[in-house]
N, C-alpha and C positions, 0 to 999 in steps of 0.2 A: 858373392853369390853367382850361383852360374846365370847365365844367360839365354833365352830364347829368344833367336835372331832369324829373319825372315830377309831372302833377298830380292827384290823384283829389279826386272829393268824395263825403261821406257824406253821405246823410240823417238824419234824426232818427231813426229804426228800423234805421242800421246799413247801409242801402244803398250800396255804392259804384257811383259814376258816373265813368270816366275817357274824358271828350270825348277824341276824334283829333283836334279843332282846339280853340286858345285864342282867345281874341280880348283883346290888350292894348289900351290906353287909343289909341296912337295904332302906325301902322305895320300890318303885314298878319297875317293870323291865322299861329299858329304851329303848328306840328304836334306830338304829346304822345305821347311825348315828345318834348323840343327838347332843344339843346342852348347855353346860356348863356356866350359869352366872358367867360372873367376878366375881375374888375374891371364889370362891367357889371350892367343889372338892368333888370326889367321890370316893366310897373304893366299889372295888369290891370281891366277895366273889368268888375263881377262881377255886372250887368244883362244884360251881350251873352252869357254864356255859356250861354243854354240851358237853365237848370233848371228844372226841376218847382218851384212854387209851394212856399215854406216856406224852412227855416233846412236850412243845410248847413255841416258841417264839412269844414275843407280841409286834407287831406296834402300836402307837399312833398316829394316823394324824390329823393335826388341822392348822386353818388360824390363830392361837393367841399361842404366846409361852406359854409351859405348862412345870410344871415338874412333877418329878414322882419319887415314893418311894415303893419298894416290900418290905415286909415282908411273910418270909417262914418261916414253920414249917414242920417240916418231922419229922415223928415215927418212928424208927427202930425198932430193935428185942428186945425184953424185955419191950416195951413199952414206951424204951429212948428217949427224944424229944429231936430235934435241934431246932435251930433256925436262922434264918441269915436277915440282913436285906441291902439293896444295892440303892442307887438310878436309877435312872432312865439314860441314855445315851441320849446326844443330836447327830442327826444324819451326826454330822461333825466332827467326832471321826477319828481316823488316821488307816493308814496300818498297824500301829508297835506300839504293847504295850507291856510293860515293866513293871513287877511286882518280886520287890527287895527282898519279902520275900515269899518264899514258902515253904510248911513246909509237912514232909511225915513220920506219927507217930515220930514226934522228939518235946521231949516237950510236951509229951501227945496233940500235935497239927496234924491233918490230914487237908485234906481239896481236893479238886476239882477243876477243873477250867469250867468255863463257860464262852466260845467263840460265840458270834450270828454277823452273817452276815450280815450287814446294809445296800446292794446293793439288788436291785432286778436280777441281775447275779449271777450267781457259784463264789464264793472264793473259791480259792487254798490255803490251812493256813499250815504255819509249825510252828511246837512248838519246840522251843530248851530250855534245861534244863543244869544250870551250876553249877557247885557245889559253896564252898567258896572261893574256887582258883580264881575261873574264867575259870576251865578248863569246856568245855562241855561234860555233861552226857548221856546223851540220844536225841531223838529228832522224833517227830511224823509227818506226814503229813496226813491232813485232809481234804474234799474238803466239802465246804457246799455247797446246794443248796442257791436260793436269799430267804435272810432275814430267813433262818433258823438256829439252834441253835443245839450246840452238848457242852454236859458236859464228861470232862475227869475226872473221880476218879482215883487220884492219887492210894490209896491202891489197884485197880483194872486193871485200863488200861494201867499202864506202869511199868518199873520193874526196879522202882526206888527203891535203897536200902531200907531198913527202917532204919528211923534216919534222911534221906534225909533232909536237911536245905539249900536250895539255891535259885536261881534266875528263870527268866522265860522269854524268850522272843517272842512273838509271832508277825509273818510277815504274810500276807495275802496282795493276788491281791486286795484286795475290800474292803475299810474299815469295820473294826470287834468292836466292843466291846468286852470288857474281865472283869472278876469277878472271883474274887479268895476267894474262899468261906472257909474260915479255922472254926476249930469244935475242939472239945476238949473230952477227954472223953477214956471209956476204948474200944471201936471198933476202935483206931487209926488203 
């Protein structure tokens, strides 16, 4: 069955943006909403679409279950590419996710985590970090606005040793999604 699909974005303060045109990777911009034939799918190119400078969370809405696949690329300094690729989250995801490996320049592995709020309300989010023990290491509190999205860089925003190899458990008032984005490389 075809599909009618709605795309908004948030900003990192909770702003919704829903452009009247998309612009996919290849073919003519689409109008928003659109409407998607069964069986079919679109790749959008997430440079052409207009936003304001920074990190945005992206909602899906549609009367027909759909899934979804990101693939990133980020350049860093010297010209060094990442890559990372994640699916998509259905919006019946839980308060509490758990992520058994987490890694902070250890194993020439870094990474990040990316938390987004799937409530049109404020989550209240804590992050707690354990080491091998199970003792706990640290631990952040973070409040999102609804349906917006905040990335922690491990080598930046917490003052996790280096070496750090441990656990992650994240609570939130509002169901969240979580993605633990690990990389490899000599900027651990």
């Amino acid at each position: 069955s075809p599909a009618n699909v709605q795309v908004t974005f948030y900003t990192e303060d909770g702003q919704a943006i829903t452009p009247n045109q998309l612009f996919p990777l290849t073919g003519n911009p689409l109008s928003n909403p659109f409407t998607l034939p069964g069986g079919r799918g679109v790749s959008f190119d997430m440079a052409a679409q207009n936003l304001s400078p920074g990190r945005h969370s992206i909602v899906v809405s549609s009367d027909q279950p759909l899934s979804g696949v990101n693939w990133a690329t980020v350049t860093g300094s010297g010209g060094v590419s990442s890559h990372g690729m994640y699916t998509a989250f259905p919006p019946d995801a839980s308060t509490t996710a758990f992520l058994p490996a987490v890694k902070k320049a250890a194993s020439r592995l870094g990474g990040n985590l990316s938390i987004q709020n799937l409530a049109a309300s404020q989550a209240n989010v804590e992050v707690k970090f354990y080491n091998q023990a199970g003792q706990q290491v640290q631990q952040s509190n973070v409040q999102l606005a609804g349906y917006a999205s905040f990335q922690l860089n491990l080598q930046q925003f917490f003052q996790l040793p280096s070496g750090f190899y441990g656990s992650v458990v994240v609570s939130s008032s509002a169901p969240v999604a979580v993605v633990n984005n690990q990389w490899g490389g000599s900027n651990d």
